[in-house]
Kinemage of the C-alpha trace (Angstrom):
@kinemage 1
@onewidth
@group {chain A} dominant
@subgroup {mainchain}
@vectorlist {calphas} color= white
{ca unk a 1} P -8.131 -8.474 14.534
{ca unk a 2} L -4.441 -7.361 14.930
{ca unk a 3} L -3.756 -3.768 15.455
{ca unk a 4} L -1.220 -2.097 12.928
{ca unk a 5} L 1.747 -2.507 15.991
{ca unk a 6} L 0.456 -5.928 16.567
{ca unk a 7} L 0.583 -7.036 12.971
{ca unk a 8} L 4.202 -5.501 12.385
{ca unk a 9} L 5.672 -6.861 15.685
{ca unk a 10} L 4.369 -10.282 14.614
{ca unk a 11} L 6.458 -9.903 11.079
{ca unk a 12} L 9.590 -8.794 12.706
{ca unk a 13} L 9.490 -11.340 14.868
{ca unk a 14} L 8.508 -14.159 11.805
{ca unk a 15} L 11.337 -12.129 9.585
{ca unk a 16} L 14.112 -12.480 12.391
{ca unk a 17} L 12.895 -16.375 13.181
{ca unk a 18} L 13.879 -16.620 8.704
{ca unk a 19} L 16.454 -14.974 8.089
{ca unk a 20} L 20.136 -15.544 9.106
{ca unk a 21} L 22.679 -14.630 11.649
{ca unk a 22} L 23.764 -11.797 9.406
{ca unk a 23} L 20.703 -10.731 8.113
{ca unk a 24} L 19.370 -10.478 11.160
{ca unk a 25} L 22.087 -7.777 12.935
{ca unk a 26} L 21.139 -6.304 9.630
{ca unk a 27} L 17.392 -6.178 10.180
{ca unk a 28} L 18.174 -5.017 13.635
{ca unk a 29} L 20.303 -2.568 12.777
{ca unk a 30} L 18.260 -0.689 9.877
{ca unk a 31} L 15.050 -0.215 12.069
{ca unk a 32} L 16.785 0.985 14.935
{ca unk a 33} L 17.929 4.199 12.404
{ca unk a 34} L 14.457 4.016 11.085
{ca unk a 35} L 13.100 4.527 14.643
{ca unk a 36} L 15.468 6.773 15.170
{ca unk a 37} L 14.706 9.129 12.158
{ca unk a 38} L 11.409 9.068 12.926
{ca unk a 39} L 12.003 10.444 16.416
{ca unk a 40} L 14.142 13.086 15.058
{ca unk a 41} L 11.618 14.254 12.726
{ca unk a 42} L 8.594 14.058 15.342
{ca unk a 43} L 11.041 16.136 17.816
{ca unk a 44} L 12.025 18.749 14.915
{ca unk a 45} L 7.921 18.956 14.295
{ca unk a 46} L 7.161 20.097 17.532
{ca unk a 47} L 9.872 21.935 17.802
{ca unk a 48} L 8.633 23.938 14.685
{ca unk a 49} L 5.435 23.922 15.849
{ca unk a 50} L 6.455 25.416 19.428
{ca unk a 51} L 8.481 28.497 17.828
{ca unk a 52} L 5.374 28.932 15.247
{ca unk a 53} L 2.742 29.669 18.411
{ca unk a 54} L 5.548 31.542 19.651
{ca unk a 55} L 5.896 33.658 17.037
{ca unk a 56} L 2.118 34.051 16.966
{ca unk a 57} L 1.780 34.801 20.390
{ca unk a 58} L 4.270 37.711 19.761
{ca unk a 59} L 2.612 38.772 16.619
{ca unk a 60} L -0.756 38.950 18.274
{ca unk a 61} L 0.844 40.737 21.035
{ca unk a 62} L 1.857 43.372 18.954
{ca unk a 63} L -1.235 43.674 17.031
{ca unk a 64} L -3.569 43.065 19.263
{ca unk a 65} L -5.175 39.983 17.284
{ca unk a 66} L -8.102 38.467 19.525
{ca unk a 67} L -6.368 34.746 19.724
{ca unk a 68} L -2.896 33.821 18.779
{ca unk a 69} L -4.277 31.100 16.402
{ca unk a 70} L -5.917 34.196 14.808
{ca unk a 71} L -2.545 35.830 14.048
{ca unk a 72} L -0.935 32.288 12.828
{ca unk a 73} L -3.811 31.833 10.484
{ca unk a 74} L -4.738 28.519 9.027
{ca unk a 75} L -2.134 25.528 9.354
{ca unk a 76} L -2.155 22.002 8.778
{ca unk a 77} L -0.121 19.274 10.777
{ca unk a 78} L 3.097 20.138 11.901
{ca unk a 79} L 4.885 17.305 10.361
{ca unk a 80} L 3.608 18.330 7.056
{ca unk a 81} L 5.777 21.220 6.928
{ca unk a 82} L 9.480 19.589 8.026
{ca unk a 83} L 10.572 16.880 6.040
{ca unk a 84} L 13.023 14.130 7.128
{ca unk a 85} L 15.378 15.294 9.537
{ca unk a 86} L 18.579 13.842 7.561
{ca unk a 87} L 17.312 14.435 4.299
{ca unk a 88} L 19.363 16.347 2.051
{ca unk a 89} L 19.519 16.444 -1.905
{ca unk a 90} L 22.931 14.509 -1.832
{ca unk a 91} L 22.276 11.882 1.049
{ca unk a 92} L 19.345 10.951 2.143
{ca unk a 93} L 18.603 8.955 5.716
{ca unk a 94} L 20.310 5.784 6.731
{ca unk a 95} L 17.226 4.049 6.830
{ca unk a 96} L 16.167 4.993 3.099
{ca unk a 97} L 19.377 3.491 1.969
{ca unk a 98} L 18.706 0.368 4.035
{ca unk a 99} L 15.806 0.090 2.213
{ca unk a 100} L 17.362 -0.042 -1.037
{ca unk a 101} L 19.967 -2.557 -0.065
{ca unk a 102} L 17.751 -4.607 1.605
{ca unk a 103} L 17.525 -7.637 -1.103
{ca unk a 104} L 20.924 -8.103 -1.071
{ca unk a 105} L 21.419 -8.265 2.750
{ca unk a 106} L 18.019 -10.523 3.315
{ca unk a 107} L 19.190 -14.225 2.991
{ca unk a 108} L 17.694 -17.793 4.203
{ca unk a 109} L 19.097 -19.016 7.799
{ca unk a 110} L 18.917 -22.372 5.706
{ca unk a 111} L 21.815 -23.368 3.612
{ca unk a 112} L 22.887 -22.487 0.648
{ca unk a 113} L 21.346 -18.968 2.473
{ca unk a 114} L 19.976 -17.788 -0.585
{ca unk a 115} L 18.679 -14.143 -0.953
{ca unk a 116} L 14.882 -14.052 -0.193
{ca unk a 117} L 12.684 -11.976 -2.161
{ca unk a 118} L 9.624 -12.155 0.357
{ca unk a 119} L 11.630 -11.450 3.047
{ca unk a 120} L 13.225 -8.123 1.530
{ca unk a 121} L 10.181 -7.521 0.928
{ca unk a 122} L 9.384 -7.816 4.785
{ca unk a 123} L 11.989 -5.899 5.623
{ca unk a 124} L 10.997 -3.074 3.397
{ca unk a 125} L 7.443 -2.771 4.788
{ca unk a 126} L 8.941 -2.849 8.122
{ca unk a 127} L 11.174 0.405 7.645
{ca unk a 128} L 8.142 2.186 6.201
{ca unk a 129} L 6.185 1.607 9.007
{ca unk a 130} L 9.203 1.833 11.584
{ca unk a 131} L 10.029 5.793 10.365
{ca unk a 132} L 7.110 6.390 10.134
{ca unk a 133} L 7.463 7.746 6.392
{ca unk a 134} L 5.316 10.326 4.394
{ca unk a 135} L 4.012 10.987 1.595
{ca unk a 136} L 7.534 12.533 0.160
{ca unk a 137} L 9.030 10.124 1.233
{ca unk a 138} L 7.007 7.292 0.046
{ca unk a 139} L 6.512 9.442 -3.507
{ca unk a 140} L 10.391 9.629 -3.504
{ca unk a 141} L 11.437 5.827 -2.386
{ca unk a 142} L 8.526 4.626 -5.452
{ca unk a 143} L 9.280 6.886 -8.000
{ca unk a 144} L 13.237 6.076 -8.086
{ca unk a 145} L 12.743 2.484 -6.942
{ca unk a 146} L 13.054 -0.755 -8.762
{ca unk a 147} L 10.053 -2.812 -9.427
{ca unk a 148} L 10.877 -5.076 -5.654
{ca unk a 149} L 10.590 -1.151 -4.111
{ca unk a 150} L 8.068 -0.262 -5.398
{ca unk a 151} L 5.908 -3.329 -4.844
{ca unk a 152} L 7.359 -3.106 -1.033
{ca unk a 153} L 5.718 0.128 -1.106
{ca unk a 154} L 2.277 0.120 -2.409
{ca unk a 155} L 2.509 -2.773 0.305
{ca unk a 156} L 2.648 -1.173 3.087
{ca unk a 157} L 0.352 1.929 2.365
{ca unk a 158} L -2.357 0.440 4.449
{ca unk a 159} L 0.325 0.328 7.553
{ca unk a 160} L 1.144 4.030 6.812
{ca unk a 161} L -0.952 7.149 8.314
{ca unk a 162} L -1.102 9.175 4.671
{ca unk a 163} L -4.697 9.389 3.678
{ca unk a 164} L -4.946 9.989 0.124
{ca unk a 165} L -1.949 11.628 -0.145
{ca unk a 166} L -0.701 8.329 -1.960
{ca unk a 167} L -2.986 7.735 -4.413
{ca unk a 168} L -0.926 8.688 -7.413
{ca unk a 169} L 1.297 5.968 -6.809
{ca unk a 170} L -1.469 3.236 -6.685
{ca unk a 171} L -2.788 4.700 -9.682
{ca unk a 172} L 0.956 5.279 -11.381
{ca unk a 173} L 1.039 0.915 -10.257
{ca unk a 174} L -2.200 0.765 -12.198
{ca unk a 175} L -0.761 1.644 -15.520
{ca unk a 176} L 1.790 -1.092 -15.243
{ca unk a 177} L 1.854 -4.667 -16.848
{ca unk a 178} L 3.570 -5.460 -14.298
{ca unk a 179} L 1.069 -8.271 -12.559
{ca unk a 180} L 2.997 -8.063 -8.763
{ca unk a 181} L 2.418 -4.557 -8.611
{ca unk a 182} L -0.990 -4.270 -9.836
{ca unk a 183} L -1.982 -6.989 -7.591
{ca unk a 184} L -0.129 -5.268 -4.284
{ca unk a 185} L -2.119 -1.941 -6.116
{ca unk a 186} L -5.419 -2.821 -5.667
{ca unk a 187} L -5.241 -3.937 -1.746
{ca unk a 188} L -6.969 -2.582 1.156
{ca unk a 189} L -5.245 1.442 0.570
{ca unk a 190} L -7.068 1.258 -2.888
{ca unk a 191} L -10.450 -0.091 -1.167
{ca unk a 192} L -10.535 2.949 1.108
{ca unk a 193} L -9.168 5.627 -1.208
{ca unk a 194} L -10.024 5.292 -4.986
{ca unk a 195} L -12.570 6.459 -6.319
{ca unk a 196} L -15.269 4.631 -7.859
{ca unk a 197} L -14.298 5.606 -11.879
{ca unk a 198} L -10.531 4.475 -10.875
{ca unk a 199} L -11.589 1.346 -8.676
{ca unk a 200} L -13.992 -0.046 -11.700
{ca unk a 201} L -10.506 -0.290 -13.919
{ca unk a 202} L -8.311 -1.214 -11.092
{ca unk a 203} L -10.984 -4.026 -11.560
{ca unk a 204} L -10.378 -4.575 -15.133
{ca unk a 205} L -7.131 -4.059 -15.097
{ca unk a 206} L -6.473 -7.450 -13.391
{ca unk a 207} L -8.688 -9.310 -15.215
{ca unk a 208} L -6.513 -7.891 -18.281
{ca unk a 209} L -3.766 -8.840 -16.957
{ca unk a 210} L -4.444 -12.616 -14.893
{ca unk a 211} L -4.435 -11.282 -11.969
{ca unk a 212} L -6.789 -12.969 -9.773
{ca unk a 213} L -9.652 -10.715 -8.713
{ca unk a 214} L -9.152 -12.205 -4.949
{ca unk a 215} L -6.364 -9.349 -5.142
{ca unk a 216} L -8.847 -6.717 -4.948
{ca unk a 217} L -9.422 -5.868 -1.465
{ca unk a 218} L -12.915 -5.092 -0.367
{ca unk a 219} L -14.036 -6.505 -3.694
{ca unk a 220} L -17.639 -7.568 -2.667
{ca unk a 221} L -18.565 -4.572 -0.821
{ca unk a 222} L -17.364 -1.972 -3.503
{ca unk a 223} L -19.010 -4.038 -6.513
{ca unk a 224} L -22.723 -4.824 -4.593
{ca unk a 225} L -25.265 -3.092 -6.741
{ca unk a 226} L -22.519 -1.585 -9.027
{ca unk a 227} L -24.284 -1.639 -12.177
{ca unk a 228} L -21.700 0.811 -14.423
{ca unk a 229} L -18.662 -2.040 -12.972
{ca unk a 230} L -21.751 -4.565 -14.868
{ca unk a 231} L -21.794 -3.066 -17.870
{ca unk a 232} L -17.932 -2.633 -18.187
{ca unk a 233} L -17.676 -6.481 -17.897
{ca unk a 234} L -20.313 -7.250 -19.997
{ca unk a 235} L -18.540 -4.761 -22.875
{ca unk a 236} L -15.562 -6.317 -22.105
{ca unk a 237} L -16.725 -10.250 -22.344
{ca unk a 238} L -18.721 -9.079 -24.864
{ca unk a 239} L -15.305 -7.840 -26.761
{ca unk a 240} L -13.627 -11.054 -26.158
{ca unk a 241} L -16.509 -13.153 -27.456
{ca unk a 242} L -16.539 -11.462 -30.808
{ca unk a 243} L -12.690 -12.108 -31.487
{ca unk a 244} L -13.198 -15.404 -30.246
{ca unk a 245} L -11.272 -14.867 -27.298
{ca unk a 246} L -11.810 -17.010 -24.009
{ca unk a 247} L -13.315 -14.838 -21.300
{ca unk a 248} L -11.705 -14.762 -18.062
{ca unk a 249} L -13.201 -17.251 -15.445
{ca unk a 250} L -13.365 -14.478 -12.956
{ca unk a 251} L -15.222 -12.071 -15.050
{ca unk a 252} L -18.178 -13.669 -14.070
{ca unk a 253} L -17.822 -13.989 -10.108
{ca unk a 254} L -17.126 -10.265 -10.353
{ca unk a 255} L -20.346 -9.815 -12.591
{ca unk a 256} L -22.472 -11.588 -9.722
{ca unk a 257} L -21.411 -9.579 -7.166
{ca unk a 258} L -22.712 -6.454 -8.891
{ca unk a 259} L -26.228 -8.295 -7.793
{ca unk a 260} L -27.816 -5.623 -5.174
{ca unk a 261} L -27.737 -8.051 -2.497
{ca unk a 262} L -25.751 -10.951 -1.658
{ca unk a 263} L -28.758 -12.949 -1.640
{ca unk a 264} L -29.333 -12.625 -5.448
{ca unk a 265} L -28.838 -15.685 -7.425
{ca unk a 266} L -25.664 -15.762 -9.725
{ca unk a 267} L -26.100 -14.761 -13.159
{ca unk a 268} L -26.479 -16.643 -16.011
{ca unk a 269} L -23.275 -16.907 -18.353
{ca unk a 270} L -23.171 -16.289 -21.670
{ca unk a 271} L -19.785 -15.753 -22.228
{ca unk a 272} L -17.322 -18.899 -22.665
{ca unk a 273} L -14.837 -19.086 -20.000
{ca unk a 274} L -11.356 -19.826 -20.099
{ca unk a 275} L -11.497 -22.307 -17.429
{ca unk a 276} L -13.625 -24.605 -15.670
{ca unk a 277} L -16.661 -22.880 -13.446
{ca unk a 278} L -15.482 -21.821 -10.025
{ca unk a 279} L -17.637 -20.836 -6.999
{ca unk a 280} L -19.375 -17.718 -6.986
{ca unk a 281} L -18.653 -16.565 -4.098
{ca unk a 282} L -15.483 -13.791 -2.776
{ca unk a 283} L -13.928 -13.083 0.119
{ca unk a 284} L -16.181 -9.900 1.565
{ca unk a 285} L -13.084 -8.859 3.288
{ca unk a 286} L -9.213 -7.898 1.744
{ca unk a 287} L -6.843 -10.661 1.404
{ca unk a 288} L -4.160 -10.700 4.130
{ca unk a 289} L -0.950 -9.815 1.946
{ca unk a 290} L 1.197 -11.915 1.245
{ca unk a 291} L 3.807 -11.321 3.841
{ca unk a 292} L 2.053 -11.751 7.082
{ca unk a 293} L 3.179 -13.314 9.408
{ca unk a 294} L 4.373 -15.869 10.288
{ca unk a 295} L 6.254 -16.091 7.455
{ca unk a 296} L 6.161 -19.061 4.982
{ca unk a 297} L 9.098 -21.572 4.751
């Protein structure tokens, strides 16, 4: 399996080999400031770190404290406590900027070079990963992003080092009708990070929506022996069926892998289906997204 580096190396290079000349000084340009933001901002974190033992050193010094991390007290990670080097209220970094432009400056190498969606997309994801962005900045790019922005990045969560610290955004995604970002909502970040309560309705909220359950990263492993996800779906088809309303087809692969083991026979139906049977079993692993490469014609 590719490593995070791997896996983003492999999508410049598939983004570069589809875009144009153009797009590509473009491309090149906007993660060279992304790299370079982010090596500002590591250098400023040490920095702060550095004059913070220093300080402590000097405080403990002077009151005779038995350790210097005794006289700093508790802290977390540096970088938690200096935000984006070139980050002000009135212009924020290059990169960020880049970011937003990014559909417009994305077009085909092939004639009539039309603007390409995926590939802004790409391009996005790559600048995330490239500055190595936080969770303000992440919080900040989503919440006044359009709806291609903010798909781009509940993307490339999984690529980013945040922890939880993200959540509310995948859950904010989760509220939506808006089928792209609930699917790019419920990939591998939500598999590690939801909790079970939010991850059951993640569930139904694609099978509200259409979205195809194969969206939902980790989807085998997280409903195996699930019984309260069971009963949800059997409420819910149980809803439909009374206002004689077709159940979704995927209802019931989701119901069977509730089953404790993978070995358990399917379930019997019930419930009419909105579309012919299909097989029973799901990917046990997340989806790749979308945009990996190489790159689709």
């Amino acid at each position: 399996m590719l490593t995070p580096e791997a896996w983003m190396a492999q999508l410049q290079t598939a983004l570069r080999d589809r875009l144009g000349g153009a797009a590509r000084a473009w491309l090149d340009e906007a993660l060279d400031e992304a790299a370079a933001e982010a090596r500002a901002t590591a250098r400023a974190a040490a920095e702060a770190e550095a004059a913070a033992r220093a300080a402590a050193e000097a405080e403990a010094a002077t009151r005779g404290a038995a350790t210097p991390a005794e006289a700093a007290g508790p802290r977390g990670p540096a970088s938690s406590s200096v935000p984006a080097l070139s980050y002000t209220a009135y212009a924020p970094p290059v990169w960020e900027m880049r970011f937003a432009s990014a559909g417009r400056h994305c077009t085909r190498r092939e004639p009539p070079h039309a603007r390409d969606r995926e590939a802004a997309e790409a391009a996005r994801i790559l600048l995330l990963h490239t500055a190595r962005a936080d969770a303000r900045t992440v919080t900040r790019l989503y919440e006044h992003g359009t709806a291609a922005e903010r798909r781009a990045v509940l993307m490339a969560l999984p690529h980013l080092d945040l922890g939880p610290s993200a959540r509310p955004l995948v859950e904010d995604a989760l509220r939506t009708n808006d089928t792209r970002l609930v699917a790019a909502a419920v990939g591998p970040y939500a598999a590690r990070h939801l909790d079970a309560h939010t991850w059951r309705h993640a569930v139904l909220k694609c099978l509200f929506t259409g979205v195809p359950v194969t969206a939902v990263a980790g989807l085998a492993e997280r409903a195996r022996g699930d019984t309260e996800l069971a009963h949800m779906l059997t409420a819910y088809a149980r809803e439909r069926t009374a206002a004689y309303r077709p159940v979704p087809a995927d209802l019931q692969r989701v119901l069977d892998l509730t089953a404790p083991s993978a070995s358990t026979a399917p379930l019997a139906s019930s419930f009419p289906s909105d579309s012919s049977p299909a097989p029973t079993s799901t990917p046990t692993s997340a989806p790749a997204p979308p945009l990996q490469p190489p790159l689709g014609p």
